[in-house]
C-alpha angles and dihedrals in degrees: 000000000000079000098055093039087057098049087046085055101045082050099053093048090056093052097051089054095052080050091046101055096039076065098059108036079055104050107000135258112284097041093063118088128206086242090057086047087055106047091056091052098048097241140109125262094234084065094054091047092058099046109038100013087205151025095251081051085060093059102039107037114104101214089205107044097032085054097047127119119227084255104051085043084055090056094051102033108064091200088203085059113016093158094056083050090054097049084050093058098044098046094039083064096035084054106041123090129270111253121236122247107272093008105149093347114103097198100062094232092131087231121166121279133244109268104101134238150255120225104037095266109118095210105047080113090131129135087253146268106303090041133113100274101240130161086285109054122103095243087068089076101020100063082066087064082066116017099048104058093205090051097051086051087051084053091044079059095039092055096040075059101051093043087056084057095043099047090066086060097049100039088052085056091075123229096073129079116233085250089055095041088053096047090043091052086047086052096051096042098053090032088067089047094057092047092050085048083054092052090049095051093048090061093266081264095140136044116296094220082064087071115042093040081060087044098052094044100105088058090061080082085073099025111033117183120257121303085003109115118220120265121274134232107291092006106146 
């Protein structure tokens, strides 16, 4: 029962921020309530209020990651690569299809599916950069990290959250004092963030993974690819 509570739960929260966001793109930002949220999902403010908080929680918040367990984050973060985690997971959802509306979603709402996703925001469930931006792209959410700028404080907090989950990790993979490890996950988390800022600015006309894999190439210095050694003294 606890199984199918969670995946109602998980549900529900998809569908309030498609909701969410219909409401948005239709009337701004600040004019929408989180009563007005809740009437088009079908559920009860209170409910938004427990599981977002706000209406800058209901942007930012990344269903998947935010609801998964140490061990589940072991199985999709390679501490000895998490760069190369982080690329998987980016172009696994750049390169997946666009679900149907209604495709296993028996309400109908059109909600994300259930494969996960990369930057810690929950509804870049889109088609992928390049293409038309429909109300599926990720464009569609990620131009309120920017362009919103409460939203873009409620991701500041959501990253600093994501890099306390990630230094553990890091630290457990030996090498790296818990300090360094602190500082590198901090350095994964808002560098993701900047490269997804750069992606905004250009127009989110190309693939998101170009960029952060530009982006995170500096880190390659701790945490080379495989079969790339890292970087000597003086190597430029």
């Amino acid at each position: 029962m606890s199984g199918l509570r969670e995946r109602w739960r998980l549900k529900a929260m998809r569908t309030i921020q498609e909701r969410a966001l219909d409401l948005f793109d239709e009337k701004g930002f600040t004019a929408v309530t989180i009563e007005e949220i809740a009437a088009a999902a079908e559920v009860s403010p209170s409910s938004v209020y427990r599981f977002f908080g706000t209406k800058e929680g209901i942007v930012v918040a990344d269903v998947e990651f935010d609801s998964m367990s140490p061990e589940a984050l072991k199985d999709v973060l390679d501490p000895g690569d998490p760069v190369g985690s982080l690329l998987r997971a980016v172009r696994a959802y750049e390169s997946g299809p666009e679900p149907a509306s209604g495709s296993d979603d028996p309400d109908g709402s059109g909600g994300p599916d259930d494969s996960g996703n990369p930057d810690g925001s929950g509804g870049l469930d889109g088609s992928g950069a390049g293409r038309p931006r429909t109300e599926r792209s990720p464009w569609r959410r990620v131009r309120y990290f920017f362009a919103e700028p409460s939203v873009r404080t409620a991701v500041c907090g959501t990253l600093d959250r994501a890099g306390q989950r990630i230094a553990p990790l890091i630290a457990a993979s030996g090498g790296l004092t818990e300090t360094q490890a602190r500082v590198l996950a901090n350095a994964l988390a808002f560098g993701y963030f900047a490269a997804l800022e750069q992606w905004y600015l250009d127009g989110g006309d190309r693939p998101i993974a170009g960029y952060v894999e530009e982006g995170m190439r500096p880190l390659r210095g701790i945490w080379p690819s495989p079969g790339q050694e890292p970087p000597g003294p003086g190597a430029g």
